[in-house]
N, C-alpha and C positions, 0 to 999 in steps of 0.2 A: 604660610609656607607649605602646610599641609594640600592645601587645594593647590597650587603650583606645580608639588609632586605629582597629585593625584592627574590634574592632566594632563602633565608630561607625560605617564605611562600609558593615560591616552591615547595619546597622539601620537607616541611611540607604536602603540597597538593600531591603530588606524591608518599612519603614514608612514611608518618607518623612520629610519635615523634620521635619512636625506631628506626627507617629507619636511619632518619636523626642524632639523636647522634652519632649512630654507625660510620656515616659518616662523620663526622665533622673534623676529624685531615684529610681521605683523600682530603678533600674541602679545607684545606687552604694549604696542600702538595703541591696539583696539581695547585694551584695559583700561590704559592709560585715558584715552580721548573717551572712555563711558564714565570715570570713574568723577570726574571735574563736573558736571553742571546735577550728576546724579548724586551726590553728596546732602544736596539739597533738598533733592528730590524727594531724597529718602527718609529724611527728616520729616518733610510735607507727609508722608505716605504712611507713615506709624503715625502722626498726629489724627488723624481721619479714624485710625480704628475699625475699618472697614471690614477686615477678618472677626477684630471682636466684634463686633455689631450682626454679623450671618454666619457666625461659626466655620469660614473657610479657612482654606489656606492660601492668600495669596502676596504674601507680602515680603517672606523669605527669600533673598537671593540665592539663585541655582548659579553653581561655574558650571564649567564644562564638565568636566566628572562628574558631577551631582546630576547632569539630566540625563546623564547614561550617553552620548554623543557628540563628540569632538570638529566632527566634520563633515561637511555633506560630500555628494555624489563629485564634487568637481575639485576634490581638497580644499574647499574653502571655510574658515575658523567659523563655527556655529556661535553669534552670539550668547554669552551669560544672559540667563533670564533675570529679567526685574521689573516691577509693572510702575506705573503710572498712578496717577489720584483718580481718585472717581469722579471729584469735580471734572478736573482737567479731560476727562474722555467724555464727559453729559457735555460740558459747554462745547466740544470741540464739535460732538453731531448736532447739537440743537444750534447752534451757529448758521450750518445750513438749511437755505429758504428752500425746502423739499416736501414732497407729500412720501414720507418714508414707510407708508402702505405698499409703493409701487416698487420699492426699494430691498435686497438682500444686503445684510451686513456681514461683511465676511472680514477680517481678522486675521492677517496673514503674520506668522510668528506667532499664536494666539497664547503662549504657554501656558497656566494656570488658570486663564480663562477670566479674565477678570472685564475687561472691555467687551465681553459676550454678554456676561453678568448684568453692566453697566445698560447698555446697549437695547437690553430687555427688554427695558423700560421705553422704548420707543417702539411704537406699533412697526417693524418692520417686518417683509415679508419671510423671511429665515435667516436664523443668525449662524454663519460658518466659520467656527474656527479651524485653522489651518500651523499646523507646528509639525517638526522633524522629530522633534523627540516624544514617543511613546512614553516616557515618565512623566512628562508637563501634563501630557494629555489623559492622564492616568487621575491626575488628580484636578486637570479640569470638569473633568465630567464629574466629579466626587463634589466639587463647586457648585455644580448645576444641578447636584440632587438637592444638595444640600438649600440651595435657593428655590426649589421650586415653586414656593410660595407665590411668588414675583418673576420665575424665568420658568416656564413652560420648557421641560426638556422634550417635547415633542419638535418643538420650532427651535431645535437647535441640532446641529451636525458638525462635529467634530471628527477632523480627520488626520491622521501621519503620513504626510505628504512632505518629501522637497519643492521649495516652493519656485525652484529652477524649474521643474517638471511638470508644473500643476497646471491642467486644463483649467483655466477662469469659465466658471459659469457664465449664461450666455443667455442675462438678464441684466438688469438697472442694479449696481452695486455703488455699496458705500464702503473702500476700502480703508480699513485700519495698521498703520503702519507703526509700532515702538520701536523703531530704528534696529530694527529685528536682523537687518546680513552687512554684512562688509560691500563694498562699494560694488564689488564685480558681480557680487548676487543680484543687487539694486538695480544693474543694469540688465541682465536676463531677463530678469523677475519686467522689467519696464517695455521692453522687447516685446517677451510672451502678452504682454497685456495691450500692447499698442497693435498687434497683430491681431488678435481678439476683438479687439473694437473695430478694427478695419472689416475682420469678417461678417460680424453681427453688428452692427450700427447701434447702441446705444449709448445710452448718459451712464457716464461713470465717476465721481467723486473719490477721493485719494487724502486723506488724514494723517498724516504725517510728523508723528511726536518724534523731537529731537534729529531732525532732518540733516545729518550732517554728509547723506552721498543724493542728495537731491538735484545732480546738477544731469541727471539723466530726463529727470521730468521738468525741468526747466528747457531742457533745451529737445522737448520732444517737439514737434507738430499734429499731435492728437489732443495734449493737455496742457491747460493753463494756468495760471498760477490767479487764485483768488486772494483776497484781503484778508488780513487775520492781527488782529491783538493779541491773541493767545501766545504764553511765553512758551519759546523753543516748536514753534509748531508751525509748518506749513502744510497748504490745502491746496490743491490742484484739483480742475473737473477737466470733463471733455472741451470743447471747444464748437463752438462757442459759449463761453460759462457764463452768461446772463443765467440760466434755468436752475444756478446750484450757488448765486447769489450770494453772500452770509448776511442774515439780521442780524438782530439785537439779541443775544442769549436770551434774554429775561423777555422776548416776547412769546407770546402764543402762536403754535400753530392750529 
């Protein structure tokens, strides 16, 4: 009840009265429909131990109050951070048939920084994370000191950027998605990116954990939808996606 209040005054502080009624059935929607298959999730995600095992922090749920940011630039609800397993993001990159030498990992929502972490671990050519709130990214980078063992924070770049507004680099990306904005974000965010590729012509791959506004990249003409056994996860590359394939996890590249 406490986090409830805490982001009402929020939202209050950021939208005003009218802001925030208008918004109130979207705020318990987007709770509601993260809170059902993450449940499980999150059970998966304290079983792994992964903060205990490299002394991070990234396992903690953030609401909105806690990441210091309620809302972006368009009044739209910033989602609660919460990450993912580290299997589930290895298998979801090693899945595609890629030479991810030639490739940037970029991380859009990146919060805590965990899938940068993960991600390390494959020879790509820079890993970007990209998040709204200054306090995620506060203590992602406290991550990636922390890991440097294994993640080279030279070949990492994190930045506080809306992801409405953000120029896409304009190189071969492998993008990371944790169901990071509400629907109308998903669709700008797909916009800016399909314009991008129109300008610069490259191969672009799209990862997609818990894909519930993915009807923007289904129904684009730049990106198509790959094959995947991974539970809750869709993949899209550019078109034609022969070049971004998925093997067998458990093979070698």
């Amino acid at each position: 009840m406490k986090r409830f209040f805490d982001d009402m005054r929020l939202s209050l502080r950021d939208l005003g009265v009218r802001g925030t009624l208008q918004r109130l059935p979207d705020y318990f929607d987007m709770l509601a429909e993260m809170r059902k298959p993450r449940s499980k999730l999150s059970l998966e995600v304290e079983a792994e131990r992964f903060d205990e095992r490299y002394g991070t922090d990234t396992e903690q749920l953030l609401t909105f109050s806690e990441h210091g940011i309620l809302a972006n630039s368009s009044s739209s609800y910033v989602h609660p951070y919460q990450c993912a397993t580290e299997s589930s993001i290895a298998e979801s990159i090693r899945a595609l048939s890629i030479d991810y030498e030639k490739f940037s990992f970029l991380d859009l929502g990146c919060g805590k920084g965990k899938p940068i972490l993960v991600a390390s671990r494959f020879p790509f050519r820079r890993l970007i994370g990209v998040d709204i709130s200054e306090r995620c990214l506060d203590i992602a980078r406290e991550n990636v000191r922390r890991c440097s063992s294994f993640c080279e924070p030279s070949r990492v770049t994190l930045l506080q950027e809306d992801a409405e507004k953000l120029v896409f680099p304009a190189e071969p990306l492998v993008i990371y998605l944790f169901n990071p904005f509400p629907e109308n974000v998903m669709q700008v965010v797909v916009k800016n990116l399909e314009a991008s590729v129109r300008e610069s012509p490259r191969e672009v791959a799209i990862i997609y954990l818990f894909p519930f506004f993915e009807k923007s990249l289904e129904e684009s003409e730049i990106f198509g939808r790959l094959p995947t056994s991974q539970y809750f996860t869709s993949v899209f590359a550019t078109k034609p996606v022969g070049w971004a394939w998925p093997r067998n996890p458990d093979s070698k590249k």
